[in-house]
C-alpha positions in Angstrom: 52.2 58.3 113.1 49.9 58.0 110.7 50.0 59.9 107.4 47.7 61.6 104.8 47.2 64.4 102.0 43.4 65.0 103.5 42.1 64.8 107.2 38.0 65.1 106.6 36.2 65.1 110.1 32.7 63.9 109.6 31.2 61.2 107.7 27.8 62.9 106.9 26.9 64.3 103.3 29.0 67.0 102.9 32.1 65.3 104.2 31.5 62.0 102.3 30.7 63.8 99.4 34.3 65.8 99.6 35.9 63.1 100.6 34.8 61.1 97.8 35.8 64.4 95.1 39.2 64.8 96.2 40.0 60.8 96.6 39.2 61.1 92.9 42.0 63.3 92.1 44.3 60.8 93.7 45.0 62.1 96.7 45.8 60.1 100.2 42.0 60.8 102.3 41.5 59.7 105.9 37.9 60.2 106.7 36.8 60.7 110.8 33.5 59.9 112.4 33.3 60.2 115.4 30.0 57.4 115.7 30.5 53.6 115.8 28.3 53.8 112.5 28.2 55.7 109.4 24.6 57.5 109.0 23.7 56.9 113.0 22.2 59.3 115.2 19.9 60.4 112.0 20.3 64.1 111.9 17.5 65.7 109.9 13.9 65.0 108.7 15.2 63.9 105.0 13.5 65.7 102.4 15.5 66.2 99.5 15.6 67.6 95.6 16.3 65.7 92.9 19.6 67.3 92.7 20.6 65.6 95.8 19.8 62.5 93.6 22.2 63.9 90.8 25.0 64.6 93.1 24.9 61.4 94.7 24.7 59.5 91.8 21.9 56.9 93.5 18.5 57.0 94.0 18.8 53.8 96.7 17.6 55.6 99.2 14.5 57.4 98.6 11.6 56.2 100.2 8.2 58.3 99.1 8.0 60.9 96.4 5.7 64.4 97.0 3.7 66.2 95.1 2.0 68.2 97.4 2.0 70.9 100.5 -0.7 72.2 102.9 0.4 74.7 105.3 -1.5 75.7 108.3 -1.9 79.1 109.5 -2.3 80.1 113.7 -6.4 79.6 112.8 -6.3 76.4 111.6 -7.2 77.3 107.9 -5.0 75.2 105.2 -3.6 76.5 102.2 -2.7 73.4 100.0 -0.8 72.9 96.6 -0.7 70.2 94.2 2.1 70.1 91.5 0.8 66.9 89.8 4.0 65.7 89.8 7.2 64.8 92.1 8.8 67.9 93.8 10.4 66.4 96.9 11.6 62.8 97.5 11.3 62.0 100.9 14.9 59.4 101.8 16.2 57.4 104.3 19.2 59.7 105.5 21.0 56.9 107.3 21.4 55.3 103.8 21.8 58.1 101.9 24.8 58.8 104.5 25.9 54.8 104.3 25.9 55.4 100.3 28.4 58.5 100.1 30.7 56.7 102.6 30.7 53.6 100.5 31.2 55.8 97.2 34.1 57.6 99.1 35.8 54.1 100.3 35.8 52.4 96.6 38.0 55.3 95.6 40.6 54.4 98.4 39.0 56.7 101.0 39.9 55.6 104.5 36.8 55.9 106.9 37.3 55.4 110.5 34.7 55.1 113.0 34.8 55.2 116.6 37.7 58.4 115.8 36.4 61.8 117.7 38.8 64.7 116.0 40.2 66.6 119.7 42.7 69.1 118.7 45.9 70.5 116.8 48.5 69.4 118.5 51.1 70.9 115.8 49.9 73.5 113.9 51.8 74.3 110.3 54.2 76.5 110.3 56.3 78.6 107.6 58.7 76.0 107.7 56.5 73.0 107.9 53.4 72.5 105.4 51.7 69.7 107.6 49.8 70.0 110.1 49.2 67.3 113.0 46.2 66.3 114.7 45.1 64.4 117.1 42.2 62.1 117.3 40.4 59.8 120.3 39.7 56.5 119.5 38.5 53.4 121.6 41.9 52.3 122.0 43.2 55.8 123.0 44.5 58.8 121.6 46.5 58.8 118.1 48.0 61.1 115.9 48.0 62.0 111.7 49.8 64.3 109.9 48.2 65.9 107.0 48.4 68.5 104.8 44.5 69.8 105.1 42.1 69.6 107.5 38.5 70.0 106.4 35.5 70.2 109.4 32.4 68.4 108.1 31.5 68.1 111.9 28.3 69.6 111.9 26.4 72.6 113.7 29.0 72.8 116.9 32.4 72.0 115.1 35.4 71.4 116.8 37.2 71.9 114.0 35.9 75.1 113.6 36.7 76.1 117.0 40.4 74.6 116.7 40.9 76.5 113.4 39.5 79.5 115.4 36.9 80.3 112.0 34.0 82.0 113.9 30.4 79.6 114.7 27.2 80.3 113.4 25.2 83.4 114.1 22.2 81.2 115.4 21.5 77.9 116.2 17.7 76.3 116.4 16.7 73.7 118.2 14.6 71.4 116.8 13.1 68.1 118.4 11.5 65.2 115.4 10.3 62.1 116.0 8.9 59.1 113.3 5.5 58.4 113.9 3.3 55.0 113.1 0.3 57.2 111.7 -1.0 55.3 108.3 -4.2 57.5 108.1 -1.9 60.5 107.5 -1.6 62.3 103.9 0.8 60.2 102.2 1.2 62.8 99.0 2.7 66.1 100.8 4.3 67.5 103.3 2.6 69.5 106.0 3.7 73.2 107.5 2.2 74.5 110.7 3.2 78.2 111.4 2.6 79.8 114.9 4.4 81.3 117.8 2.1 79.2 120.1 4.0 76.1 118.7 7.6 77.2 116.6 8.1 80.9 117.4 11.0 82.1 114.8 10.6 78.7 112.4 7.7 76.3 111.8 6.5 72.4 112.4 6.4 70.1 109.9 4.8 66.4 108.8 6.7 64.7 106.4 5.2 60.9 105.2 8.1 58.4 104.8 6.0 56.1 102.6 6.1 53.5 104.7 3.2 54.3 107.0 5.0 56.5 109.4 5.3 60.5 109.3 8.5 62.3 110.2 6.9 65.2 112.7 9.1 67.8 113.7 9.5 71.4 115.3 12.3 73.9 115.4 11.8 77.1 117.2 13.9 79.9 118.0 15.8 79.7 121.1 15.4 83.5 121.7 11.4 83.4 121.6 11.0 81.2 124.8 9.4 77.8 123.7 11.4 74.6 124.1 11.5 72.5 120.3 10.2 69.7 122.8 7.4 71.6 123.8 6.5 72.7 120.4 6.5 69.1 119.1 4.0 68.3 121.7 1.8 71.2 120.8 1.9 70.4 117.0 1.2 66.4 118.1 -1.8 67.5 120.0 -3.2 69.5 116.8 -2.2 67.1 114.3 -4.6 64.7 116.3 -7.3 67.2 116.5 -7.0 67.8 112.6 -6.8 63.9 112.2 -9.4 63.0 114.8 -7.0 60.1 115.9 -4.6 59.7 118.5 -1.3 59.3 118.0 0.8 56.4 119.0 4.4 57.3 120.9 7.2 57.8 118.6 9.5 55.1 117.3 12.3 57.4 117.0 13.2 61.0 118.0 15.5 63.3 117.0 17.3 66.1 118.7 19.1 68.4 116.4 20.5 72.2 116.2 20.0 74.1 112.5 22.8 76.4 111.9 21.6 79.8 110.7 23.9 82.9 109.8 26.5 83.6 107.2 30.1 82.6 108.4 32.4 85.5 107.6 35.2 82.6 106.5 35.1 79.3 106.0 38.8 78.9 105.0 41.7 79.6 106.6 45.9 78.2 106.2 45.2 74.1 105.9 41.5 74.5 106.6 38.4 74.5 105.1 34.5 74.6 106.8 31.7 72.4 104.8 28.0 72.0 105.6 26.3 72.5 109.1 30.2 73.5 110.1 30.3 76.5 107.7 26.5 76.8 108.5 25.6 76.2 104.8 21.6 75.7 105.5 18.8 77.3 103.8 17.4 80.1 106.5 14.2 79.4 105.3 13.8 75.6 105.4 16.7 74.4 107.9 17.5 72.1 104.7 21.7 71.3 104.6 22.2 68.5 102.7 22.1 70.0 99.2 23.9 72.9 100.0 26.3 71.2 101.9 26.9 68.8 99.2 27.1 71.3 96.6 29.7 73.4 98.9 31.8 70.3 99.4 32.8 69.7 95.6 33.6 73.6 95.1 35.9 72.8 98.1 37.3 70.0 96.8 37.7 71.6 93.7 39.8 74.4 94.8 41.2 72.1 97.4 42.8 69.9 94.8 44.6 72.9 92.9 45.9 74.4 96.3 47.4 70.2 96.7 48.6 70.1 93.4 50.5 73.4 93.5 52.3 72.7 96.9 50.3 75.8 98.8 47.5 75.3 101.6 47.9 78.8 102.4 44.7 80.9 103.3 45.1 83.2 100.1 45.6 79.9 98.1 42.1 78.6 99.7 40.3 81.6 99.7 38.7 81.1 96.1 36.8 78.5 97.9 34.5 81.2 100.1 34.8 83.1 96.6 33.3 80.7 94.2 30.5 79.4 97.3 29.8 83.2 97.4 29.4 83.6 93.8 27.0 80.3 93.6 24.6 80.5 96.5 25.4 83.4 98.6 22.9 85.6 96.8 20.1 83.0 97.9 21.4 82.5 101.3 21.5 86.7 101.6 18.0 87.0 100.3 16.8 83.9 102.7 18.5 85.6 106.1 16.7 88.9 104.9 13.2 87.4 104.6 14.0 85.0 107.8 14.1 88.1 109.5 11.0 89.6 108.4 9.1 86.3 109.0 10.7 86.8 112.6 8.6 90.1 113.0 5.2 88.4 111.7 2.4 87.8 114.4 -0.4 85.3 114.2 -2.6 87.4 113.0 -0.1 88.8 110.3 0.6 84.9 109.4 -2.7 84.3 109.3 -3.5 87.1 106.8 -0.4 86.1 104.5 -2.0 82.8 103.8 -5.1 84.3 103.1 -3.4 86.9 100.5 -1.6 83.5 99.6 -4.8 81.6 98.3 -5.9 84.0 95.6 -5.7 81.2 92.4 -2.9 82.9 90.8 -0.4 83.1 93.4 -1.4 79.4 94.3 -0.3 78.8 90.5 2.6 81.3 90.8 4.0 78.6 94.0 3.3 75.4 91.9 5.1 76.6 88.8 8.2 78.5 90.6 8.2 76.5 94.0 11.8 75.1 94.5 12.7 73.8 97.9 16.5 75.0 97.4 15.9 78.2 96.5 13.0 79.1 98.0 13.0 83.0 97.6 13.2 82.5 93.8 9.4 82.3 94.3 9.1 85.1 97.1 10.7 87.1 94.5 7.8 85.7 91.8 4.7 86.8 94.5 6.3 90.2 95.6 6.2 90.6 91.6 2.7 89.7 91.2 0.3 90.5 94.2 -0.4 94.6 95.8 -1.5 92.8 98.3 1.7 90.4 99.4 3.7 94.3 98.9 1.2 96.0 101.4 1.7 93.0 104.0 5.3 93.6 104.1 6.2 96.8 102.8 9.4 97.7 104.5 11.0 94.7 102.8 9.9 95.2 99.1 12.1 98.0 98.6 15.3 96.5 100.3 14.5 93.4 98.2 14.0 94.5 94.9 17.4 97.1 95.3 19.2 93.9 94.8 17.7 92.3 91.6 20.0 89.3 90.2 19.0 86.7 87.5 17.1 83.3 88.9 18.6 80.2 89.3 19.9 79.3 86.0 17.6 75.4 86.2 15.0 77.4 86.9 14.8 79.5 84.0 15.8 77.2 81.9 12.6 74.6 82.9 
C-alpha cells in the first residue's frame, strides 16, 4: 500500500496550488486527477486578475490583455468602459493548469493521472491517525494511506460527499464554446443580461487574442432555460450586433458554477478547496483566484495541524476561520446582491444600465472596478447615485447595516 502525509484529489488550480504549498514544507504529497491529462477537459472561460499572475508566479500563459467592458441590456443598448489600461488578462487555462502541476512536481509532488478518488475504505479512528483511500486506476483499484485528505475535485466532489461536508447551495449550468470570429472586439469583454437568454446569471464574449472569442452562457437551472439554449440565443444576437455569421465552434464547454456558502469545509483529516468548498464569486462564476487564495490558507493551517501530530476537526477548523475572515465578507455581500439581481426584470435591467451611464458612475466603475471583488464597487455606486438607491431600495438598507473596510489593494491603489 502506498503511503503519504497528503492525498490532494484534483489537479486543477486550487489543488495544484496546495499541493505545491504544503510539498514546500516538506511533507510526502500524492496528487490525484482523475483525467489522462493535466489541464484537459478546460473548465472555465479563463479570465483572470493579475493576482492570479502573482500567486502563480508565471505569466506563461496569458494570451490577451483587456481594457475594456460593454454590457448589453434586454434592449440592445450598450453601456461600455474603457480603463486605458490592463484590467483582465485573458489565459490559456489548460496551461495555466499544466504550470501549477509542474510547479507542484519540482518540489517532489507526486501527480498521478488516470487515478479517479472512489471512497474511504478505512476511515481514522481514535486509535489510528491515518486514513485509507481508495482510488481507480487503469490497471484497477489501489489503495494509500495518508494522513489528510484534501477535495480539489470540483463542483460535484466525491470527496465532499465521502467526508459527508454538505454540497453547494446551487449549481449553474453554463454551456461556452471558442469561436473563429476575428472581426470581434479584441480590447474587452462583452456582458449580455436578459432572462430571454441567461435568466439568474448573464452571457459573456471574451477575445482570446488569437482571433477567436470565448462565448458563453450560464443560467439558472430554476428559471427554465437550458445554458445550451441560451448560448444559441446570445450566438444569434452577437451575429445581429456583428452583422456576420458565425462559424460552428472549435470547442465547447459544459460546466456547473458552484454558488452558496458551505457551512464547513473542514472536518477530522479533511479539508474542501475551490469549486469543492464552492469558493466562486456569486457575481461572476470566477474560482480560480479564490480557489487559489483558499488553497494556501489551507495549506497553511494544514501544515501546523501535520507538524503538531493532530488532523482533528478542532485542529483544522482555523482553516474555515481564517477563509472567513479574508473573503467571506465579499462572498456574503455578493450572495446578497446575487439575490436581488435574481428579482430584476428586463425592464428593471434595462433601466439600471441606463441609471449606470450617467458620466460619473461610468468613472466611479473604471476607477473601483475589480473583477474579484466586485461589490467593492456596488458599494461605491449605492454611495454616489439617488437614483441606483431608488432602483433597489429594499437592499440599500440591509447593505449598508454591514459596513466593513475595502479590500486593503484597493485602498491602497
Amino acid at each position: 500500500m502506498d503511503k503519504a502525509d497528503v492525498v490532494v484529489v484534483g489537479a486543477g488550480p486550487a489543488g495544484s496550488t496546495f499541493a505545491y504549498h504544503i510539498a514546500r514544507q516538506g511533507w510526502n504529497v500524492i496528487l490525484l486527477e482523475e483525467h489522462p491529462l493535466i489541464g484537459r477537459p478546460v473548465q472555465c472561460a479563463g479570465l483572470v486578475s493579475q493576482r492570479v499572475l502573482d500567486m502563480a508566479g508565471t505569466s506563461k500563459m496569458v494570451r490577451h490583455h483587456l481594457g475594456g467592458a460593454t454590457i448589453w441590456g434586454p434592449a440592445m443598448h450598450p453601456l461600455k468602459f474603457q480603463a486605458g489600461e490592463t484590467r483582465a488578462h485573458v489565459i490559456s487555462r489548460e496551461e495555466l493548469d499544466f504550470l501549477l502541476a509542474e510547479r507542484a512536481a519540482r518540489h517532489n509532488v507526486s501527480i498521478r493521472t488516470n487515478c479517479k478518488f472512489r471512497r474511504i475504505s478505512a476511515p481514522s479512528t481514535a486509535t489510528r491517525p491515518t486514513m485509507t483511500v481508495e482510488v481507480e486506476t487503469p490497471g484497477g483499484n489501489t489503495e494509500i494511506e495518508t494522513r489528510l485528505l484534501v477535495g480539489a475535485d470540483g463542483v460535484a466532489s466525491t470527496v465532499a460527499r465521502k467526508l459527508r461536508l454538505h454540497r453547494p447551495i446551487e449549481i449553474l449550468p453554463a454551456f461556452e464554446a471558442d469561436i473563429p470570429f476575428p472581426a470581434a472586439a479584441q480590447d474587452e469583454v462583452e456582458i449580455f443580461l436578459g432572462r430571454h437568454l441567461a435568466p439568474g446569471f448573464f452571457g459573456w464574449s471574451i477575445p482570446d487574442g488569437e482571433g477567436n472569442v470565448r462565448v458563453g452562457v450560464g443560467t439558472s437551472a430554476r428559471q427554465g432555460v437550458l445554458a445550451i439554449d441560451g448560448y444559441r440565443q446570445l450566438v444569434r444576437t452577437m451575429e445581429k450586433i456583428h452583422k456576420s455569421k458565425f462559424p460552428g465552434p472549435i470547442r465547447t464547454i459544459v460546466s456547473g458554477i458552484p454558488v452558496g456558502k458551505v457551512p464547513k469545509i473542514s472536518t477530522d483529516h479533511g479539508l474542501l478547496i475551490g469549486d469543492a468548498a464552492a469558493q466562486v464569486k456569486p457575481l461572476s462564476g470566477g474560482g480560480i483566484f479564490t480557489g487559489m487564495r483558499a488553497a494556501e490558507i489551507a495549506a497553511e493551517v494544514a501544515h501546523q495541524a501535520l507538524d503538531a501530530g493532530d488532523l482533528s476537526a478542532a485542529r483544522l477548523r482555523p482553516y474555515d476561520t481564517k477563509w472567513e475572515e479574508e473573503l467571506g465578507e465579499e462572498m456574503e455581500r455578493a450572495l446578497y446582491f446575487r439575490r436581488l439581481f435574481m428579482q430584476l426584470g428586463d425592464r428593471e435591467l434595462d433601466r439600471l444600465l441606463e441609471v449606470l451611464r450617467d458620466t460619473k458612475l461610468v468613472s466611479t466603475i473604471v476607477a473601483f472596478g475589480d473583477i474579484d471583488f466586485p461589490t467593492v464597487t456596488v458599494r461605491e455606486l449605492l454611495r454616489q447615485s439617488p437614483a441606483l438607491v431608488r432602483l433597489v431600495p429594499k437592499a440599500v438598507s440591509a447593505y449598508f447595516r454591514r459596513r466593513k473596510d475595502l479590500a486593503p489593494d484597493v485602498l491602497a491603489s
